[in-house]
C-alpha positions in Angstrom: 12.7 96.7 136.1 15.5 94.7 137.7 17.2 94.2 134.4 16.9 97.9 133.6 18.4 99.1 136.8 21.5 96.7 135.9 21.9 98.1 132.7 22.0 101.9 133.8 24.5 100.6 136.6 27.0 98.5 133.9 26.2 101.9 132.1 27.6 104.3 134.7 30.5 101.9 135.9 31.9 101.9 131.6 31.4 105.7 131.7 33.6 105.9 134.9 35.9 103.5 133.7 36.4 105.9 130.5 36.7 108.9 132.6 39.5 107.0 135.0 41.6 105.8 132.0 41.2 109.4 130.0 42.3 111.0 133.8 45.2 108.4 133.7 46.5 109.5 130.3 46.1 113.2 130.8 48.3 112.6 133.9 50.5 110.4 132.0 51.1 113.0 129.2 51.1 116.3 131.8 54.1 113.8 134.0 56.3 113.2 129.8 55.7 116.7 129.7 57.1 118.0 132.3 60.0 115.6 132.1 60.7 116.6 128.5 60.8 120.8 129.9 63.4 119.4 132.5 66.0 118.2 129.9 65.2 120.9 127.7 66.1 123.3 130.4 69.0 121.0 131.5 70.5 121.3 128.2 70.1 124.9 127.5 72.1 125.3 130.5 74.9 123.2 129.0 74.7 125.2 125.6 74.8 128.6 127.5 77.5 127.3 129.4 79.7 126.1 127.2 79.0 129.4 124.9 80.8 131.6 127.6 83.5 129.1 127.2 83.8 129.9 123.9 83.8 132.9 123.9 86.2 133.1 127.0 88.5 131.3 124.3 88.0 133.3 121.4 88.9 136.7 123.6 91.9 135.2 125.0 92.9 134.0 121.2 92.7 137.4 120.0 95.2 138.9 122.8 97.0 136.6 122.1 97.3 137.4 118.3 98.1 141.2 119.1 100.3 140.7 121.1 102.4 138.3 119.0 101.6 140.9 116.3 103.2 143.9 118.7 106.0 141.8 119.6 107.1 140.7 116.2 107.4 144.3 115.0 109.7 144.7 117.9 111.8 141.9 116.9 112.6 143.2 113.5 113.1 146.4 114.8 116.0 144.4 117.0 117.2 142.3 113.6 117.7 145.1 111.9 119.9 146.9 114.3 121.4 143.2 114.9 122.3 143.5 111.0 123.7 146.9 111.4 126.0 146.3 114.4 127.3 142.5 112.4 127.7 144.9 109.7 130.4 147.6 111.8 131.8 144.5 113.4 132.9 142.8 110.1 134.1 146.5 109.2 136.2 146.6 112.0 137.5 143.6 111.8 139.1 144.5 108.6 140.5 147.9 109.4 143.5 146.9 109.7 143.7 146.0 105.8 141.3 147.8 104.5 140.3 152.0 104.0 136.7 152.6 104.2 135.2 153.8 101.6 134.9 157.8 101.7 130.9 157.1 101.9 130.6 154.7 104.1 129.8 155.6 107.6 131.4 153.9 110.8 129.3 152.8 113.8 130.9 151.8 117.1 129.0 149.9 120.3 130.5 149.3 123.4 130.5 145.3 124.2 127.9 145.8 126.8 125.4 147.6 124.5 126.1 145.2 121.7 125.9 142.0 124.2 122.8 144.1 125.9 120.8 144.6 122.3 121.8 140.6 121.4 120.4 139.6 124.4 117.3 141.5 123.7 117.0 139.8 121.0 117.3 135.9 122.1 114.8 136.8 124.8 111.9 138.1 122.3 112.7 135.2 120.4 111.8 133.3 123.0 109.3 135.0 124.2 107.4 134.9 120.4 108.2 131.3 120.2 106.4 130.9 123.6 103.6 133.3 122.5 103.3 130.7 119.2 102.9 127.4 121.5 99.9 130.0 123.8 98.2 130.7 120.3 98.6 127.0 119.6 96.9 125.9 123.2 94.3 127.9 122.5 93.2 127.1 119.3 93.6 123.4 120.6 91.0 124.3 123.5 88.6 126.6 121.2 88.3 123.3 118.8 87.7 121.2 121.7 84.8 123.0 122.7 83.4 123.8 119.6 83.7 120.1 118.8 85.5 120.7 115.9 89.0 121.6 114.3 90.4 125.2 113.9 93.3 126.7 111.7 96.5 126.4 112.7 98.5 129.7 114.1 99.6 131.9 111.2 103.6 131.3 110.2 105.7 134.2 111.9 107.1 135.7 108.6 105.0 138.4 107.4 101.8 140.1 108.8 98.8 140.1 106.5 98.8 137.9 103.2 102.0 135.8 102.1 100.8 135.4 98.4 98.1 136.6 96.5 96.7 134.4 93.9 94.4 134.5 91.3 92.0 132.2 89.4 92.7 132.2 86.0 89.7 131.2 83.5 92.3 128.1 81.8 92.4 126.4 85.1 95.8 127.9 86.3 97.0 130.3 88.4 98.9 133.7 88.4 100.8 133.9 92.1 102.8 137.3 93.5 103.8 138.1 96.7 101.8 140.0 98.9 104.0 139.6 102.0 105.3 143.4 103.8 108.5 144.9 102.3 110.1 144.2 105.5 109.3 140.2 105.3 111.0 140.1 101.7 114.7 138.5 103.0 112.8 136.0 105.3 110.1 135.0 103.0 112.3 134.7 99.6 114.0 132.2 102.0 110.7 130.1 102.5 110.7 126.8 100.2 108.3 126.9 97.2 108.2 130.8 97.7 109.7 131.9 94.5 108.8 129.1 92.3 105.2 130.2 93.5 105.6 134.4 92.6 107.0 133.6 89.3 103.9 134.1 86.7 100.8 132.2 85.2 101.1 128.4 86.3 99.5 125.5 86.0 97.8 123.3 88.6 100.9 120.9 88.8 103.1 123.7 89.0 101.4 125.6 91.3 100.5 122.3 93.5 104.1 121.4 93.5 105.3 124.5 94.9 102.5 125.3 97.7 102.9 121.6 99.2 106.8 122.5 99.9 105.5 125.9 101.7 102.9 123.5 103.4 105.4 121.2 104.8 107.5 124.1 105.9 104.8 125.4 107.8 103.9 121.3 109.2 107.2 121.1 110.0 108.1 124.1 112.3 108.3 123.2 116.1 105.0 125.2 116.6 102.9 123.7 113.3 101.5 127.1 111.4 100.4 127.5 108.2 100.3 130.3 105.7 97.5 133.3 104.5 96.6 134.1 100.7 94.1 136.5 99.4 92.4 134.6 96.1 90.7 136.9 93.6 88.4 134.9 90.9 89.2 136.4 87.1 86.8 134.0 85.3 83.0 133.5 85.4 83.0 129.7 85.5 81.5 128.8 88.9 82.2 124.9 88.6 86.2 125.6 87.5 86.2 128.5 90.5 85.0 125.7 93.5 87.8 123.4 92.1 90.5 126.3 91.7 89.5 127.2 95.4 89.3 123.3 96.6 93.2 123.1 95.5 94.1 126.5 96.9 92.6 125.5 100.4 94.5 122.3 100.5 97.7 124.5 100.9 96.5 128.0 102.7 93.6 129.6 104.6 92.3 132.4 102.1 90.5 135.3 102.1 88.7 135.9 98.9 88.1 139.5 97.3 
């Protein structure tokens, strides 16, 4: 009887011992579990933070772009009429030994207006040059907290597309300019620019001629870099990814 009441005892102390170790690991699983929901919240509150950043950025990096975009229209307006009044000056300059022509018409400025409309102008170049280096900041702080790079601020020459390009099916390219009538002086001007818009290519060619446009762009006190719309006119998916891997070394494209 003895040895049977010591049995049902070493019987009930194992049971308790199970229950006590299960009760230990139940508490040790509910304690990791709650630990783990602490970080997770932690770190959704860092990823929800640092998406307003973001987004902060990318709002203020739009303004930005219109208003570079408003102000550069009022620049040419101001080179134009800069042209114009050079234009009388070097007319008047020669009155003395020259006729005009019957056709051609005189315009005279006052010095003030004429120092007053060049003064306009240095002071919205300045102003878009300092506009450039805010674009540039930005995208500087958007790629920092995205962890990653961004493009570089478009080159100040035309709005829209510089080039359009398209993907020939023999590996080379056919190039013409897509930049606004306005842009044409500036942009003929640009190295590579004409060697680029004049026909079918090949890949040396065209390679040749979009790494000097490149380095223009590098090269410019605020760094920028050019736009081109690529249209595909083959079917060959394996020749269009390497077409496109060359054309992205040189701009940031759209394709259509």
């Amino acid at each position: 009887m003895a040895d049977a009441g010591s049995a049902a005892t070493a019987a009930e102390l194992r049971k308790e011992r199970v229950h006590t170790t299960m009760l230990i690991e139940v508490l040790a699983l509910l304690i990791f579990m709650a630990m783990a929901f602490a970080f997770l919240s932690r770190d959704e509150s860092r990823h929800d933070r640092a998406m307003e950043r973001i987004r902060e950025l990318t709002e203020e990096l739009d303004a930005a772009k219109r208003t570079i975009a408003a102000q550069r229209i009022e620049i040419r307006k101001l080179q134009l009429s800069n042209e114009q009044l050079a234009e009388s000056l070097r007319r008047l300059a020669k009155m003395n030994n020259d006729t005009l022509r019957a056709n051609d018409k005189l315009v005279v400025l006052p010095q003030s207006q004429l120092d007053e409309l060049t003064g306009n102008i240095a002071n919205k170049d300045a102003m878009l040059d300092e506009r450039q280096k805010s674009n540039a900041a930005l995208r500087a702080k958007l790629a920092q907290s995205q962890g990653g790079g961004t493009d570089l601020p478009n080159c100040t020459v035309t709005s829209g597309f510089l080039l359009s390009i398209e993907l020939m099916g023999d590996g080379g390219f056919v190039v013409r300019q897509a930049w606004a009538p306005g842009a044409d002086p500036v942009a003929r001007s640009l190295p590579g620019a004409l060697e680029l818009t004049s026909g079918q290519m090949s890949v040396a060619r065209f390679e040749a001629g979009a790494a000097r446009l490149r380095d223009w762009g590098r090269a410019q006190s605020v760094p920028c870099g050019f736009r081109a719309r690529v249209t595909n006119r083959h079917s060959n998916l394996d020749l269009y990814k390497r077409q496109n891997r060359i054309v992205e070394r040189y701009f940031y494209t759209a394709r259509y």
